[in-house]
N, C-alpha and C positions, 0 to 999 in steps of 0.2 A: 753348759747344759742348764735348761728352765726346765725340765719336769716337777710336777708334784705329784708323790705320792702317798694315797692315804689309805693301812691296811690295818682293819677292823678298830677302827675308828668310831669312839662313842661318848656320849657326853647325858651325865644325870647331875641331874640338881640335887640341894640337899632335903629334898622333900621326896626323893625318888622317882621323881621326873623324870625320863630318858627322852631327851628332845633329839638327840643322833645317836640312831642304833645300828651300830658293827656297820659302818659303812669302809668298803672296800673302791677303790678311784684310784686311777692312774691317767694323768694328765699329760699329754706329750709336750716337747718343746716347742715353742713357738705356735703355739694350739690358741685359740679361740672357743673357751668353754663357757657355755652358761648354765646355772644352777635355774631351776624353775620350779613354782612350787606355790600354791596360795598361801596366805599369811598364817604363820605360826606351823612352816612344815617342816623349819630346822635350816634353810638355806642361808640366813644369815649367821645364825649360829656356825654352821660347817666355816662361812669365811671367813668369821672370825677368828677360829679356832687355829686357820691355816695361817694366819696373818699374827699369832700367836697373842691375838687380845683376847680370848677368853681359855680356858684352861679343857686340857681333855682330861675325860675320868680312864680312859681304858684306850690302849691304840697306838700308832705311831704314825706320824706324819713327817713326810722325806721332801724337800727343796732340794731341786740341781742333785742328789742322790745322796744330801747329805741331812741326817736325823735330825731335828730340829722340836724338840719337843721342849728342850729344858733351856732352846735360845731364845732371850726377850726377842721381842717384836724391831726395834732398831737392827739387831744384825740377823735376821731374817733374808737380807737382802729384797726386800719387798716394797711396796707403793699404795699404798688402800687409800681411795677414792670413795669420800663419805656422800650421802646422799643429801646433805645438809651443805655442802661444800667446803665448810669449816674455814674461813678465808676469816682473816685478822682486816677486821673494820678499821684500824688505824694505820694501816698499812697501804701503800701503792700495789699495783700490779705488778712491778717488779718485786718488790718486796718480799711479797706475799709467797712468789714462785721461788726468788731467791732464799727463804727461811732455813730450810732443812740444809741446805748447802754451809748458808754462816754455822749453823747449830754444829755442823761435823768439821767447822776452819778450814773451810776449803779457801785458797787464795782468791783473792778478788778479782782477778783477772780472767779464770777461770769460772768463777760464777758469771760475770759480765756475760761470757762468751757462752755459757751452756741459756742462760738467760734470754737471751737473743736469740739461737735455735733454738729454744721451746717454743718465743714468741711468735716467730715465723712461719713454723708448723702449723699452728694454734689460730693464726691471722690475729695476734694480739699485738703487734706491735704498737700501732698506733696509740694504743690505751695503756700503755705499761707506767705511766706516770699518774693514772689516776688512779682513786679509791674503789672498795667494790661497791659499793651507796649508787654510785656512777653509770654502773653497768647491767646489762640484762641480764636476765636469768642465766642464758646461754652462753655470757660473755664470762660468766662467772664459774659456770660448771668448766669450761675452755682455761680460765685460772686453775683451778685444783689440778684440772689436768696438766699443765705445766709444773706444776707442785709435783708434781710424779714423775714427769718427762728427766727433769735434770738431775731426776737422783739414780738415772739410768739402771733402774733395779733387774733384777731377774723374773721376776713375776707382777705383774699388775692385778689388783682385786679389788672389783668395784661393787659396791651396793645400793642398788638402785640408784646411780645418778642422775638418770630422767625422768625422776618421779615427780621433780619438782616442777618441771615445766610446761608448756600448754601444748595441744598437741599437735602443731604447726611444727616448735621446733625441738620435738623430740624426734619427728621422723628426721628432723636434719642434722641434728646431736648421733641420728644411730648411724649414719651414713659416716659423718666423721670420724666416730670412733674406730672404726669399719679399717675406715682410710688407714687411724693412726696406726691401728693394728699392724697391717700390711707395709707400712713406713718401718716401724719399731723393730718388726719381726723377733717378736718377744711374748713369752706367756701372757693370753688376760685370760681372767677369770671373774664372772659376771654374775651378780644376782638378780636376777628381778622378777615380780609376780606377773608378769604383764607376757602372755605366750607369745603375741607377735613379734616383740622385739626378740624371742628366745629364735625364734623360725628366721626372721633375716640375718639377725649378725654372728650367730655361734657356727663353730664349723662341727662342733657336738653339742647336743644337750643332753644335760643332766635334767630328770626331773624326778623330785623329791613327793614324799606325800607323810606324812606322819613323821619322821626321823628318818623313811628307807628312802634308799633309792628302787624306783618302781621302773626304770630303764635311761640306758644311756646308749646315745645312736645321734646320726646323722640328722639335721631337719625335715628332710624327707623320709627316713625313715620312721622315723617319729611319728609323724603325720599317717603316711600313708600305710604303715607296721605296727602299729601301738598293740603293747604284749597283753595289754589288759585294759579295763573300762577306765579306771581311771586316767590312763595314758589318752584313752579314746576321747574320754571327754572332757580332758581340760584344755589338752593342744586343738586349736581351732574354732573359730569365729564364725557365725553360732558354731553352740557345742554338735559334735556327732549325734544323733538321734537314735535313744534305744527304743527298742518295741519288741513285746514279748510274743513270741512267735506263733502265738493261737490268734491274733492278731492280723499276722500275714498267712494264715491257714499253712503255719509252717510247722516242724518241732516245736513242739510247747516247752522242753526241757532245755532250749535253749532261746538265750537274749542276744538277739540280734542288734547289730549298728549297721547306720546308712548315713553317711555323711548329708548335708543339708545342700549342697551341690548338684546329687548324685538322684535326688528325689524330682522329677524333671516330669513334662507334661508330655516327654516323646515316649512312644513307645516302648514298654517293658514288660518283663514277664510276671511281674503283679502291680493287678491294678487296684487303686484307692481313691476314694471319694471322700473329701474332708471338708468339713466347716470350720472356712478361715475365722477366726475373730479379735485377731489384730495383724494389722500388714503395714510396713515400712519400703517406706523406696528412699533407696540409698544411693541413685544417681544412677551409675553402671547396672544395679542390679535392685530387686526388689525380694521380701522376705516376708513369706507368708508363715503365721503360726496357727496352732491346733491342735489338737489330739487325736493320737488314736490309742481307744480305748483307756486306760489310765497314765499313758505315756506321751509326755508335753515334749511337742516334735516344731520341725520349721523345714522348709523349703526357699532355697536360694532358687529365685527364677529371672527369666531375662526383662530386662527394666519397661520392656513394651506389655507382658505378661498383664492381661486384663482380670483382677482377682476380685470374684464376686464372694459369695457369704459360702459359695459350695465350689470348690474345683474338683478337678479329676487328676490326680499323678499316677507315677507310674515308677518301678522300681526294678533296673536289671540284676538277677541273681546271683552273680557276678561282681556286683556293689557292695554285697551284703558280707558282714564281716560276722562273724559266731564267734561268743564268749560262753565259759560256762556261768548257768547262773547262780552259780552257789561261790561258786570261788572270783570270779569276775576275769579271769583269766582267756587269752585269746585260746580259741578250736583250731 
């Protein structure tokens, strides 16, 4: 068994800092979780904590159902996948994947051979005699992964390792990993600040906001469920659009969301007139922006969509998601 569990789980600095407050997680086996969170929300922190590189002040944290607090990070049974790649410049590509294997005197024959199915997986074979100098971004992050592959761990935890590359082959980095996942059939656990890689490759997301966790769910539920604004408005490209409800001649005690999809030029039960003053056409679709009244909004419309300085949308009631606006919490 890969479960990890982490129950009331906390970390302060010696300044009394609390960067992860009483977080409660339980990870299933074989799960694909990603942590999500803008910069400085505690998701790197939480992995590392799990991966036993950084210490917790209060908590306990469980591998495969066994307590792991007071285990270094070697017999953790784990694989942490740096966002740097950490690959030894003097080293060949076998080298580099075979390292941790020498480091524990694993027989040679045996490295050889897990070597080889890493590199196969990996489509590294061909490169396993050169340096990392040699190789692409993506050839490189494909190395570290191999560095994890053959130490066949119980849990994999990665931190942002597509941050480094451009965004051609990050969309083809998430698809692989995706792959390796489903090859592996093994715990990963994921950081990164970037919501669209959280919505395709997690089979949950975790999303963090200050040290809590603010919900954890499915990627459609996520999206289409978010428990509160900040759920609303950080998963999703543009963000969700709040407007306060005297606005749409609605409750004024309550703040309303309208996804930016959902704001459309076909008919709906309230109508609005808005002065575009910057618009993007993004191929498939075009993106009008605006306000109404002191609420900076956007509408995703169809790429033919003719958008002059004044359009007309339209909004079904149906769309419209209610928070309350003192607590930000969904209605």
């Amino acid at each position: 068994m890969s479960n990890v569990i982490l129950k009331n789980v906390r970390k302060t600095y010696d300044n009394n800092k609390t960067v992860i407050n009483n977080v409660n997680l339980e990870i299933q086996d074989k799960e694909f979780v990603v942590l999500v969170g803008a910069s400085g929300c505690g998701k790197s922190t939480l992995l590392r904590m799990i991966a036993g590189l950084e210490d917790i002040t209060d908590g306990e944290i469980y591998i495969g159902d066994k307590k792991v607090n007071n285990i270094p990070p070697k017999d953790r049974d784990i694989a942490f996948v740096f966002q740097s790649y950490a690959l030894y410049p003097h080293m060949t590509v076998r080298e580099n994947i075979a390292f941790g294997l020498k480091m524990r005197k694993v027989d040679k024959a045996t490295i050889e051979k897990k070597v080889q199915e890493a590199a196969e997986i990996l489509n590294l074979t061909e490169y396993l005699d050169r340096k990392p100098k040699q190789l692409s971004g993506g050839q490189r992050q494909r190395v570290a992964l191999g560095r994890a592959i053959v130490r066949n761990p119980k849990v994999f935890l990665m931190d942002e390792p597509l941050s480094n590359l451009d965004a051609k082959l990050r969309v083809q980095m998430r698809s692989e990993i995706k792959k390796l996942h489903e090859k592996l059939q093994t715990t990963f656990i994921y950081v990164t600040h970037d919501q669209t890689e959280a919505l395709t490759m997690g089979d949950r997301i975790v999303v963090l906001n200050g040290g809590d966790i603010q919900q954890v769910d499915t990627p459609d539920e996520i999206y289409n469920n978010p428990k509160n604004t900040f759920v609303a408005g950080f998963v999703g490209s543009p963000q969700m659009n709040f407007i306060e409800g005297k606005e749409l001649s609605l409750d004024e005690n309550i703040l309303y969301g309208i996804r930016p999809e959902k704001m459309t030029k076909i008919d709906g039960d309230i109508k609005l007139t808005v002065e575009v003053d910057i618009s993007e056409m993004l191929g498939s679709e075009k993106i009008a922006y605006f306000n109404i009244g002191e609420n900076r909004c956007s509408a995703k419309l169809e790429p033919e969509t003719q958008i002059g300085k004044t359009i007309e949308l339209s909004i079904k009631q149906e769309d419209l998601y209610k928070f309350n606006k003192e607590t930000g919490e969904r209605i």
